[in-house]
VOGU-3710 file (C-alpha; in Angstrom, 3 decimals, decimal comma):
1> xxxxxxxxxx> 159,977/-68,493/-180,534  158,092/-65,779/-181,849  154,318/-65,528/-181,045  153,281/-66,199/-184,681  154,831/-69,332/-184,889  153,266/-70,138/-180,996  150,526/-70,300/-182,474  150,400/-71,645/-186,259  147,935/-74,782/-186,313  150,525/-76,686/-188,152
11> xxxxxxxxxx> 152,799/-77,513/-184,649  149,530/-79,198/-183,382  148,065/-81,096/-186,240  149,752/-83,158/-189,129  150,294/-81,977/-192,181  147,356/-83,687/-193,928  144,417/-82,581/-191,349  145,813/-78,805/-192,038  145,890/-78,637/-195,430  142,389/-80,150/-195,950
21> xxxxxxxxxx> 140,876/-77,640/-193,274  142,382/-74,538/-194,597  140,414/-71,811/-196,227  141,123/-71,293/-199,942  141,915/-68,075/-201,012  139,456/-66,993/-204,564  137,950/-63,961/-205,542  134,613/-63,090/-204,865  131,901/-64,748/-207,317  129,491/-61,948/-207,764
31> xxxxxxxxxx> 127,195/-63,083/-210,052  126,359/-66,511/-208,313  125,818/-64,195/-205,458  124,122/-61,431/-206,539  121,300/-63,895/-208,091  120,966/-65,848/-205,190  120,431/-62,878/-203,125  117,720/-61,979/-205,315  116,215/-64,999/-206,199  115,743/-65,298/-202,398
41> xxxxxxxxxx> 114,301/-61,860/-202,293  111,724/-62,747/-204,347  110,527/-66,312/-203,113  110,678/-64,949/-199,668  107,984/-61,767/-200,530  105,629/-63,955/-202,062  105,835/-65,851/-199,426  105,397/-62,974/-196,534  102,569/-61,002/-199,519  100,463/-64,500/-199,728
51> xxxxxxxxxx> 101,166/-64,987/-195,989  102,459/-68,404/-196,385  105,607/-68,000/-196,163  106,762/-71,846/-194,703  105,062/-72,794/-198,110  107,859/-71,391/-200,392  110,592/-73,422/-198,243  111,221/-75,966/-200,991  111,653/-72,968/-204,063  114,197/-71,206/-201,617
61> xxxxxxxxxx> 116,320/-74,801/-200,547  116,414/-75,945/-204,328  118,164/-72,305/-205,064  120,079/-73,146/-202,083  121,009/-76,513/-204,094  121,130/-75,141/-207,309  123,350/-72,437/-206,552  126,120/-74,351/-205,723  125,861/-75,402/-209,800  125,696/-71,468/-210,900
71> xxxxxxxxxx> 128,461/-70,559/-212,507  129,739/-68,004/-214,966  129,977/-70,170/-218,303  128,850/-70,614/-221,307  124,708/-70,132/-221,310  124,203/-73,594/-222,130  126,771/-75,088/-220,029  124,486/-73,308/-217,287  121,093/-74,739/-218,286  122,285/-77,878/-218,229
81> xxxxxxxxxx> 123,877/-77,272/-214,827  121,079/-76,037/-213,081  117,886/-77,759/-214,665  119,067/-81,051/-215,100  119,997/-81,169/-211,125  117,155/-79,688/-210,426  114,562/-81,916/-212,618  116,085/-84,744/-210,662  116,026/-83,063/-207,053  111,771/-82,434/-207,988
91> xxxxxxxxxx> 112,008/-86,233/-208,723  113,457/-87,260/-205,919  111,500/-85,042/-203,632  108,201/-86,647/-205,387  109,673/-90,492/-204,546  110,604/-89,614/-201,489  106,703/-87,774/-200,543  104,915/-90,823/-201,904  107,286/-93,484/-200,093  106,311/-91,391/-196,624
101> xxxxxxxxxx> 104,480/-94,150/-194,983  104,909/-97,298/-196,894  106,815/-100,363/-195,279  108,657/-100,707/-197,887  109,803/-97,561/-198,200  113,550/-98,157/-196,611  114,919/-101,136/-199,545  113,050/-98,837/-202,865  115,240/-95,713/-201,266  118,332/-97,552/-200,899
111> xxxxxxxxxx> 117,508/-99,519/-204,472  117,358/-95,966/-206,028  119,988/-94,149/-204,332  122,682/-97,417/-205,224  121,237/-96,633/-208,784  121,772/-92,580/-208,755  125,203/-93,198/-207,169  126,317/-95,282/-210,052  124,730/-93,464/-212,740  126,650/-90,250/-211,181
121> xxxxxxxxxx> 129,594/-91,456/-213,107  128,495/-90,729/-216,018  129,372/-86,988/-216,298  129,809/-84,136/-213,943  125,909/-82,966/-214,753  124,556/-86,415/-213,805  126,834/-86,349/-210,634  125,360/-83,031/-209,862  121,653/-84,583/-210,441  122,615/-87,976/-208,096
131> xxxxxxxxxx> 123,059/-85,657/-205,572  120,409/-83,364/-205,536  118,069/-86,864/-205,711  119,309/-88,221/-202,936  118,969/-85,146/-201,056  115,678/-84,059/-201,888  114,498/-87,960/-201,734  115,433/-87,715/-197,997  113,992/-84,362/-197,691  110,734/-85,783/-199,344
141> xxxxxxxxxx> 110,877/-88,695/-196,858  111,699/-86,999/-193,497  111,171/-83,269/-193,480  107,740/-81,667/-192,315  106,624/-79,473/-195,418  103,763/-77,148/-195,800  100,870/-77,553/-198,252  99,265/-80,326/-199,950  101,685/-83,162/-201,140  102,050/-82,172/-204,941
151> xxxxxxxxxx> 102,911/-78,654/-203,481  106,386/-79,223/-202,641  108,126/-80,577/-206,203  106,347/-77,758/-208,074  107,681/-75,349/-205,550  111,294/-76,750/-205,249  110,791/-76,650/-209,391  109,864/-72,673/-209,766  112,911/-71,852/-206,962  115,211/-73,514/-209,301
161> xxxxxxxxxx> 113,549/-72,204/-212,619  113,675/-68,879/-211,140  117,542/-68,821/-210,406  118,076/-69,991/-214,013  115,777/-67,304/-215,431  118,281/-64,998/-213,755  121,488/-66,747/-214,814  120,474/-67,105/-218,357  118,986/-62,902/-218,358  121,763/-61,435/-220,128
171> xxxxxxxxxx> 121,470/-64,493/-222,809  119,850/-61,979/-225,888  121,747/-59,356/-224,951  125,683/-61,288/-225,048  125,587/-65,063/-226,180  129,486/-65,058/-226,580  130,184/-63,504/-223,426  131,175/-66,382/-221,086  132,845/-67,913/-223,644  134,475/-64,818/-225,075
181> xxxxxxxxxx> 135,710/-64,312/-220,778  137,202/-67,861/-220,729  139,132/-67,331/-223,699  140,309/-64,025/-222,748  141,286/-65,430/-219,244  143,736/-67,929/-220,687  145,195/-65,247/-222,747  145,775/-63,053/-219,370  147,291/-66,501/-217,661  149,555/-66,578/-220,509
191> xxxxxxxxxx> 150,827/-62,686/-219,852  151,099/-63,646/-215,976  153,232/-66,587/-217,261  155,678/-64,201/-219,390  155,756/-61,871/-216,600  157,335/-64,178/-214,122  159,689/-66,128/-216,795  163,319/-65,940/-215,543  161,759/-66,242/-212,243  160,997/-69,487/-209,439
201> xxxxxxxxxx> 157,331/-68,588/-209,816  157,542/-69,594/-213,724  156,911/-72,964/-213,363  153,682/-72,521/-210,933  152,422/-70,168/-213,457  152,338/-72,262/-216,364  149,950/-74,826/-214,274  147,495/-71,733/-214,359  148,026/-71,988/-217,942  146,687/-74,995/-218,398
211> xxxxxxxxxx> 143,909/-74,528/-216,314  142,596/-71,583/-217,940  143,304/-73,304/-221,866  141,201/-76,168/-219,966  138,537/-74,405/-219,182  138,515/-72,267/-222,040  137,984/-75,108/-224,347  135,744/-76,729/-221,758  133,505/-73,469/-222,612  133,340/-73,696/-225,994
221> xxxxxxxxxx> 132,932/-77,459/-226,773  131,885/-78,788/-223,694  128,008/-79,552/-222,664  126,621/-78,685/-226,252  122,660/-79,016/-226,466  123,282/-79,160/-229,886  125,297/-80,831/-232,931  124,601/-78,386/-235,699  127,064/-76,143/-237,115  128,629/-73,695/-234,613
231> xxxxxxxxxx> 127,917/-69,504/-235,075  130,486/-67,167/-236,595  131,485/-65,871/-233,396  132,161/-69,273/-231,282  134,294/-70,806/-234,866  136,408/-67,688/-234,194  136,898/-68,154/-230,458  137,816/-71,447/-231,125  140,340/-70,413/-233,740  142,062/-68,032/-231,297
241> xxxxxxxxxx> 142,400/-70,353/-229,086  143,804/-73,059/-230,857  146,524/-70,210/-232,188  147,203/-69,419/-228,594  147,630/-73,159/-227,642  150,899/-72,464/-230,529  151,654/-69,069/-227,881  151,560/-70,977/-225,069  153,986/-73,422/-226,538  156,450/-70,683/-226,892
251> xxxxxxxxxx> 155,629/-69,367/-223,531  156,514/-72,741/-222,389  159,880/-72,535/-224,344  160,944/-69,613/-222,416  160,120/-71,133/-219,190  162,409/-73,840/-220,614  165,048/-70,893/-221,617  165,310/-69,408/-218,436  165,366/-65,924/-219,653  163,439/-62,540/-218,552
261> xxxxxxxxxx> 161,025/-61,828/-221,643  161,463/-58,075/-222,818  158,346/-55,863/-221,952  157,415/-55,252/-225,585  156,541/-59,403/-225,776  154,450/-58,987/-222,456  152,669/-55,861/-223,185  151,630/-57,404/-226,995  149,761/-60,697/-225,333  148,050/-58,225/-223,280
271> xxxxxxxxxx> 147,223/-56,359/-226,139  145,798/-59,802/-227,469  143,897/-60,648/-224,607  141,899/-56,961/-224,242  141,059/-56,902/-227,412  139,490/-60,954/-227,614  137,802/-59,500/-224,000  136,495/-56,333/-226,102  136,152/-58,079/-229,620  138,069/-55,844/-231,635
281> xxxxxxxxxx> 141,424/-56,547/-233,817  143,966/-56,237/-232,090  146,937/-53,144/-232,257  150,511/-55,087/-231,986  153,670/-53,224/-232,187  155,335/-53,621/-235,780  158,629/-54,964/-234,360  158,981/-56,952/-232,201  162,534/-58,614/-230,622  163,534/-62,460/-231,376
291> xxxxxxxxxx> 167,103/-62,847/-230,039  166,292/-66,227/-228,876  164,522/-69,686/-230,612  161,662/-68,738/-227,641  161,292/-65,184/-228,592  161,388/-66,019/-232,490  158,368/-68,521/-231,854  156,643/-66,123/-229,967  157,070/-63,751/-232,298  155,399/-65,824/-234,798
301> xxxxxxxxxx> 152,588/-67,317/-232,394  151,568/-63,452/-231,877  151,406/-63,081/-235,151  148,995/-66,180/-236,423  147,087/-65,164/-233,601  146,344/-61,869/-234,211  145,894/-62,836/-237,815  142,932/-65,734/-236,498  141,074/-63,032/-235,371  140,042/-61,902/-238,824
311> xxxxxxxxxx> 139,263/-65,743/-240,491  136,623/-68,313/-239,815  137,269/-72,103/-239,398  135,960/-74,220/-241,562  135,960/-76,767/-238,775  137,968/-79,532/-239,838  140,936/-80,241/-237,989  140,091/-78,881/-234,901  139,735/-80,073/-231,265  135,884/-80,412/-231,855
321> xxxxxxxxxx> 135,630/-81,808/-235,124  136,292/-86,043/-233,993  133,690/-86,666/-231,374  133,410/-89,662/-229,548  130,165/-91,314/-229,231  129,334/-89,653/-225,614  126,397/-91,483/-224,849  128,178/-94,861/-225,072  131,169/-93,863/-223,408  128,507/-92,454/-220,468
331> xxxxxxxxxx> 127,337/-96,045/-220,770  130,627/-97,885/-219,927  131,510/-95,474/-217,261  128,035/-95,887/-215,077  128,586/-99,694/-215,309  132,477/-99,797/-214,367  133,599/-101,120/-211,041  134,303/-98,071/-209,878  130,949/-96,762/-210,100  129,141/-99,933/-209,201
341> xxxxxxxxxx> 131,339/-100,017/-206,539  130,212/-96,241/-205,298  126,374/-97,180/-205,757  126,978/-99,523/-203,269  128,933/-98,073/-200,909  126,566/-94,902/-201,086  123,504/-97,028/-200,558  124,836/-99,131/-197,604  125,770/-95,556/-196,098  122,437/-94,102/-196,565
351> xxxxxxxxxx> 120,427/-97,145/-195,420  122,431/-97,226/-191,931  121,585/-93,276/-191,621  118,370/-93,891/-192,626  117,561/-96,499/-189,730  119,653/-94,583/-187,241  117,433/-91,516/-188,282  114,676/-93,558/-187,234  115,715/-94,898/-184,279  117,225/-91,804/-182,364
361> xxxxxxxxxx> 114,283/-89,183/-184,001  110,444/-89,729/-183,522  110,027/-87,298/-186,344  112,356/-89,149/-188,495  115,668/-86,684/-189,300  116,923/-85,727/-192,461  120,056/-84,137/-191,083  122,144/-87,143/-190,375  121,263/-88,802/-194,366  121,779/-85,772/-196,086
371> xxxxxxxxxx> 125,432/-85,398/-194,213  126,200/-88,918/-195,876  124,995/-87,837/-199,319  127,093/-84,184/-199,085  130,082/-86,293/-197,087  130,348/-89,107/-199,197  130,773/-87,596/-203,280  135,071/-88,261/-204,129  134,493/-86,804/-207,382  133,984/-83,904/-205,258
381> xxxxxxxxxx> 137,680/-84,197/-203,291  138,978/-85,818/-200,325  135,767/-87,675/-198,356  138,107/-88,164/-195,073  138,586/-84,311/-195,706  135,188/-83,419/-196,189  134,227/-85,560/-193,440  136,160/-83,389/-191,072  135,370/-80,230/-192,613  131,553/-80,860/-192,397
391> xxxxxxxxxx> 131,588/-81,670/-188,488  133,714/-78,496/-187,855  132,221/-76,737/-189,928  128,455/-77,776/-188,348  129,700/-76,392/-185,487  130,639/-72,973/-186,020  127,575/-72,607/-187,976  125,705/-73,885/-184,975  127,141/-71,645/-182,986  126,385/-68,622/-185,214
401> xxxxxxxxxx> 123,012/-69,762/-185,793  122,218/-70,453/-182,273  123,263/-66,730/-181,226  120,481/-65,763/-184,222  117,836/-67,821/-182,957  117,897/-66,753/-179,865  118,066/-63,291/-180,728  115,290/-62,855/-183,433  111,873/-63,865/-182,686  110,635/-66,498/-185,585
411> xxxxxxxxxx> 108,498/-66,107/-188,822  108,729/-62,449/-190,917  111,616/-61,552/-188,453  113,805/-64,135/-189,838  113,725/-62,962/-193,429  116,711/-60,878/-193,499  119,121/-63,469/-191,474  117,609/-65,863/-194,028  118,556/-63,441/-197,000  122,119/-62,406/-195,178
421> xxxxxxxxxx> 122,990/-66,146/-194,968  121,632/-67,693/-198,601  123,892/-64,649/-199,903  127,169/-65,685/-198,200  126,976/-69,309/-199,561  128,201/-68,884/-203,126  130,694/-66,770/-201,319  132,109/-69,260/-199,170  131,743/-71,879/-201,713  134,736/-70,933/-203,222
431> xxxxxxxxxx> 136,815/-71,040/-199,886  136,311/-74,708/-199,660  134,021/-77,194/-198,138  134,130/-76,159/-194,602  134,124/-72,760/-194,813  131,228/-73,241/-197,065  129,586/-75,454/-194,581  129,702/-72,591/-191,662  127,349/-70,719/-193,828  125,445/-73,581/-195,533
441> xxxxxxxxxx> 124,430/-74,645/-191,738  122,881/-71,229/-190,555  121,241/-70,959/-194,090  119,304/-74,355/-193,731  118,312/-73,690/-189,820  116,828/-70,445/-190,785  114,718/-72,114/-193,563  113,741/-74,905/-191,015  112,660/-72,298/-188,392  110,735/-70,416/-190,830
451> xxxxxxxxxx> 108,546/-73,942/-191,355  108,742/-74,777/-188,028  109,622/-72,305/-185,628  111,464/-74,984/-183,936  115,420/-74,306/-185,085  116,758/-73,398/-181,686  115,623/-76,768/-180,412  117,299/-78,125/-183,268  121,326/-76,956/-182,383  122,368/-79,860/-179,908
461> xxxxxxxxxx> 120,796/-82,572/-182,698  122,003/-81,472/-185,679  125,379/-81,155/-183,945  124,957/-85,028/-182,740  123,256/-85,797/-186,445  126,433/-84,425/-187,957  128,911/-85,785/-186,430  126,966/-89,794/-186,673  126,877/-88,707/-190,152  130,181/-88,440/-190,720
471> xxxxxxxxxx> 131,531/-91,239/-188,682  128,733/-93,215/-191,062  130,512/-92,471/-193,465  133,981/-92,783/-192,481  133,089/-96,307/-190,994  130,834/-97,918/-194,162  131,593/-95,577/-196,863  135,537/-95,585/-196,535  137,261/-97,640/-193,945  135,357/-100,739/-194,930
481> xxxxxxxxxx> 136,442/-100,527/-198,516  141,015/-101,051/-198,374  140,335/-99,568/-201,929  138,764/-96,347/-201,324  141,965/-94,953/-198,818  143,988/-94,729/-201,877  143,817/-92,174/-204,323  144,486/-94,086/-207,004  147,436/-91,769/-207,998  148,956/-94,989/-210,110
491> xxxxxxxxxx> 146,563/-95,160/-213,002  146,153/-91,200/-213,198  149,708/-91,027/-213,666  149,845/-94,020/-216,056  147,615/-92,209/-218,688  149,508/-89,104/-218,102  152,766/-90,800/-219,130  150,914/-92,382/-222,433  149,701/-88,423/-222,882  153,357/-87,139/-222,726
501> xxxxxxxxxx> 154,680/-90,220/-225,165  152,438/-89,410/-227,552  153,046/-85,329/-227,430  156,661/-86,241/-227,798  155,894/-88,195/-230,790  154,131/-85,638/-232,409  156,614/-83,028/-231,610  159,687/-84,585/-232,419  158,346/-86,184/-235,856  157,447/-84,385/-238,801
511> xxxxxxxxxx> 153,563/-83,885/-237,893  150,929/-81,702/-238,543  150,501/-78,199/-236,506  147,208/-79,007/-235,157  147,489/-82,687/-234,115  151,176/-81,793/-231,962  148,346/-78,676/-230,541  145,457/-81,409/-229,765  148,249/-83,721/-228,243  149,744/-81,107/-226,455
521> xxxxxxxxxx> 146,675/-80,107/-224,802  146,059/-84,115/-224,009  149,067/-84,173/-222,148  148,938/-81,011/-220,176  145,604/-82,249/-219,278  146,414/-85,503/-217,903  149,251/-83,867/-216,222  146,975/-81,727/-214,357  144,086/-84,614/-213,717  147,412/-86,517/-211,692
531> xxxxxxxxxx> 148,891/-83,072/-209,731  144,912/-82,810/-208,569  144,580/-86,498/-207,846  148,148/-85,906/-205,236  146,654/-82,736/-204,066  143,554/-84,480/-203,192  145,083/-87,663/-201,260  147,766/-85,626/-199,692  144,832/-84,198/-197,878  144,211/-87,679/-196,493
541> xxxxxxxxxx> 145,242/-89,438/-193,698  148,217/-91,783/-193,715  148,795/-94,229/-195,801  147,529/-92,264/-198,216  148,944/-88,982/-197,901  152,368/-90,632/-197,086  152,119/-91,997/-200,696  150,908/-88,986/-202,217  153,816/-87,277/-201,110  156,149/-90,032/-202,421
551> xxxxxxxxxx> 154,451/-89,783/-205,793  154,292/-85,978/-205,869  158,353/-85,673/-207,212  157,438/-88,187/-209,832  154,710/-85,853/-211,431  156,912/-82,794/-211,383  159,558/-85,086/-213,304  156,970/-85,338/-215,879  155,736/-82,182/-215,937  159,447/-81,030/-216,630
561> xxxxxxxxxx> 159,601/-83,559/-219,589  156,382/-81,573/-221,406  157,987/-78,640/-220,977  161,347/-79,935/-221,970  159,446/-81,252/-225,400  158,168/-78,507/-226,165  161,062/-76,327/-226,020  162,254/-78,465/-228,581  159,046/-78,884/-230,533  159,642/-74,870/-230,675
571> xxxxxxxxxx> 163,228/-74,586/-232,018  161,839/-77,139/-234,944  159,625/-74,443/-235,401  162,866/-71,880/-235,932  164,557/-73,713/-238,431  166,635/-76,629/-235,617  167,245/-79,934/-237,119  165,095/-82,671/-235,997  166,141/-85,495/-233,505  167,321/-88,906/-235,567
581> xxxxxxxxxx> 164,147/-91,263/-235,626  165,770/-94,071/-233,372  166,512/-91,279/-230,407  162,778/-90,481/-230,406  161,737/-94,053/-230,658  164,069/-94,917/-227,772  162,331/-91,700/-225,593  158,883/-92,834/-226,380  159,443/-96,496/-225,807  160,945/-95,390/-222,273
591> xxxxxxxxxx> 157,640/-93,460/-221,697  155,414/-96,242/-222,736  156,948/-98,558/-220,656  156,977/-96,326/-217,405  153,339/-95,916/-217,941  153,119/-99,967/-218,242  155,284/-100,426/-214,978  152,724/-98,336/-213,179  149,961/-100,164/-213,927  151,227/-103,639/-214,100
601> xxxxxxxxxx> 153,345/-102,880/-210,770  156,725/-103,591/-211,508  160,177/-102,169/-211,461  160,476/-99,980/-215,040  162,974/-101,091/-217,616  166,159/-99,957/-218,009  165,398/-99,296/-221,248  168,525/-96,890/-223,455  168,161/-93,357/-223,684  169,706/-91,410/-226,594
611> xxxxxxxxxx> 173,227/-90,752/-225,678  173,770/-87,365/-226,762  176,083/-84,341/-226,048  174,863/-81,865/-223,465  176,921/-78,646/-224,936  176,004/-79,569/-228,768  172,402/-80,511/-228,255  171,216/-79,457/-224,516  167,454/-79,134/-225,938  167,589/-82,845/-226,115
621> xxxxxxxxxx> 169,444/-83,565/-223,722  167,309/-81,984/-221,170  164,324/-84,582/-222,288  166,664/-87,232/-221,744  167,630/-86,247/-218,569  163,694/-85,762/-217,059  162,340/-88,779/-218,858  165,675/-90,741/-216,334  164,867/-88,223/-213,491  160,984/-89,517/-213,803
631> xxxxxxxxxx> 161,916/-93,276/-214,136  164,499/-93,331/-211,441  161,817/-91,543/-209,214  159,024/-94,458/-210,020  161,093/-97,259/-209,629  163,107/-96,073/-206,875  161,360/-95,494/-203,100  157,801/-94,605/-204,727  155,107/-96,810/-202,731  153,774/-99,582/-204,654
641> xxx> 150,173/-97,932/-205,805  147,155/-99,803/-205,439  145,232/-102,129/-208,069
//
């Protein structure tokens, strides 16, 4: 045995506990950083030129708070990330001031926080804003602040208007540019994704695809202050990327193909992607090769894409020109099960940390709630993971903070360590939760010490307040509810075999371009909400992650029958004959009734597949033989998913 595998944490630990306590490797988000660090910068001189400096600890922990929602999209995508949070944190910190010394003060807290749980559901941004009241309605309650009582919320306010001052600077000078970067990006995943075709690591690569068209699109219709008519320059981004939804369908092809893709093809998406990135028209060879259906549609897709740079929409037809009444489906989801169900469970957690605070602290602690409210968010990943990953994580940051503290004398002193830790945050943010709670934990005891002077007394509690926290909410928030260890894998999947029936019907039947793009994307997206939903469980502990694993073959079956679809949906494109109606009736029926076994928890089916030919139409065949490969797989020794 050598000494590298002595060692590896995996021959100690199962499976599940390593994967959702290993660092994530990501590149380094300079911009969140490099704002925080000066947003910091600047609370903290006031504070030390005014010489109050434990006065501006409320501006300085809502950019702690806010940071974590700064990040490099579209300008108003960030506005409403940052100030809606941040309007609700000032509430909560106001609710949580006045309620200070009334009896009644435990029930209204836990009334409000089962209210802000539910209404998280209704969007990522209000999930965001839950969170930031419950935290800053604890920190209102418990924590010792400086100044007169209306002092605070205005405080924590400026912080958080300053940080998105600086993240919405460069607004006059380049509107497009975060959206102009997304859709760039998915271009570049689409040349990574031709680069490796031929190769094992195709496959991986065209998840990044989707990802990046996700978030691309994401950019340019998602969080929109605004209903009027879109400017020149986002109609245009939104045609490109609609054309390169058609490239990535040929991209997908020759994943499907199996073939190397000749330089010349690779080199001319790059070519698109720099010049979207630099806004220019782009230069594309005049011939190009197209020995193969794949290479044919790709050499058309480059084509109408390069050719989309030079037209407007008119903005019918497109992704963004149906949209759903948001505010009503916002509606439905805050008062589903689900999220009545998490109000609960959040306020049941937060009232037992709440009266523990109370009972172990003379001072009343705020440590030990706001653990439950960071802990205890699943739309934020695994909460048995995060559990662990916050009480390891607490201690290394202990430890590092302790070795500070009892190095560095308190008040001005402490202003660099305080600027040195608020800067690695965003940093370790993107290396997952616990990595991101060893710096989070220094950051917060520096801030405390510069209010109190007292955060080397502090270690040994918030160690013990930690750890309560999280067995709080591993206790009331998770083992207490059978429903909440499963990941709920079964209806995820479920809608993303009604996504992939529905893409095959568009593809297969005469349709037109841009519905098969809009329910191509559909599918591709629910495909990716159900890999994320096994990713997440199989960081959980048994039953859970034993079932994720049993479901994980399933959603690579399905994954192969999109890509199988649209290789076909491409040689259409090249002049091949359609399938007879009655084969793709008998595919899509199969499809629809996998997705109803799932949900209704029986057996699939055994519905008839097309019988066809493998050598005289393997395009087809292939479909056949992934839509069998994904039923066999679901009905076979897949553990029955929960309700």
């Amino acid at each position: 045995m050598t000494q590298a595998q002595w060692w590896r944490p995996d021959r100690y630990a199962p499976d599940w506990l390593v994967l959702s306590l290993r660092p994530v490797s990501a590149p380094i988000p300079w911009g969140p950083t490099l704002r925080l660090t000066v947003a910091v910068v600047v609370v903290l001189a006031v504070g030390l030129a005014t010489g109050h400096l434990p006065l501006v600890v409320p501006a300085a922990l809502a950019m702690l708070l806010s940071s974590a929602n700064d990040r490099s999209e579209a300008y108003r995508t960030r506005l409403l990330r940052i100030a809606v949070p941040a309007l609700a944190g000032a509430l909560g910190m106001v609710v949580g001031i006045e309620l200070r010394h009334h009896v009644y003060a435990l029930p209204v807290l836990v009334a409000l926080f089962f209210v802000s749980g539910a209404a998280a559901a209704a969007g990522p941004v209000s999930s965001l804003a839950g969170l930031q009241f419950v935290v800053t309605g604890v920190l209102g309650y418990s924590m010792p602040l400086s100044g007169p009582l209306w002092a605070p919320p205005l405080l924590y306010l400026a912080g958080a208007a300053l940080l998105l001052l600086l993240a919405l600077a460069e607004w006059p000078l380049a509107r497009q540019r975060p959206q102009r970067a997304a859709v760039a990006a998915a271009f570049d995943a689409l040349v990574n994704q031709l680069a490796v075709t031929g190769t094992p690591a195709a496959v991986p690569a065209r998840r990044f695809v989707t990802a990046a068209f996700n978030n691309a699109y994401d950019n340019l219709l998602g969080y929109r202050l605004r209903t009027g008519p879109r400017t020149d320059e986002e109609r245009q981004l939104l045609e490109l990327l609609n054309a390169g939804t058609l490239l990535g369908e040929s991209t997908s092809a020759l994943v499907w193909e199996n073939k190397p893709v000749p330089d010349r093809m690779v080199a001319a998406v790059f070519e698109l992607a720099d010049a979207i990135r630099e806004d220019r028209p782009p230069r594309l060879p005049e011939k190009l090769p197209g020995d193969t259906p794949g290479l044919r549609s790709l050499r058309v897709a480059l084509r109408a894409v390069s050719e989309s740079g030079q037209d407007h929409l008119t903005g019918h037809g497109t992704p963004g020109a149906a949209r759903p009444d948001r505010l009503r489906q916002a509606y439905a989801r805050v008062l589903s099960p689900a999220a009545l169900m998490f109000g609960t469970r959040l306020a049941l957690c937060m009232g037992i940390a709440l009266v523990a605070a109370d009972l172990l602290h003379q001072d009343r602690s705020y440590w030990l709630p706001t653990t439950v409210a960071f802990v205890l968010k699943p739309d934020f990943g695994s909460v048995f993971a995060r559990a662990a990953q916050r009480a390891a994580g607490t201690v290394l940051g202990v430890a590092v903070a302790g070795a500070v503290l009892a190095l560095v004398p308190p008040g001005w002193p402490m202003v660099p360590f305080v600027v040195l830790a608020m800067a690695l945050v965003p940093i370790s943010r993107v290396r997952g939760y616990g990595v991101m709670t060893i710096a989070t934990t220094p950051a917060f005891l520096f801030l405390i010490d510069l209010t109190s002077h007292a955060g080397s007394r502090l270690l040994g509690l918030r160690i013990v307040d930690t750890v309560l926290g999280c067995l709080i909410v591993l206790v009331a928030g998770y083992l207490l509810w059978p429903e909440t260890w499963h990941a709920r894998i079964g209806p995820r999947f479920a809608t993303a075999v009604r996504g992939v029936a529905a893409y095959l019907d568009g593809a297969l039947r005469p349709a037109a371009t841009t519905d098969r793009v809009r329910l191509r994307r559909q599918a591709y997206r629910g495909l990716a909400d159900a890999r994320t939903a096994v990713e997440q469980a199989l960081a959980e502990p048994p039953p859970a992650s034993t079932r994720a694993a049993a479901w994980w073959p399933a959603v690579v079956a399905l994954e192969n029958v999109t890509d199988a679809v649209t290789g076909y949906a491409v040689r259409l494109d090249t002049g091949a004959p359609p399938p007879d109606a009655t084969q793709t009736a008998q595919l899509s029926a199969a499809l629809n009734d996998l997705a109803a076994s799932v949900v209704l928890h029986h057996p699939p089916a055994d519905l008839p597949l097309p019988e066809v030919d493998d050598e005289a139409d393997d395009a087809l065949a292939d479909i056949v033989e992934h839509v069998r490969a994904a039923r066999l797989l679901v009905a076979g020794p897949t553990p029955e998913e929960e309700p």
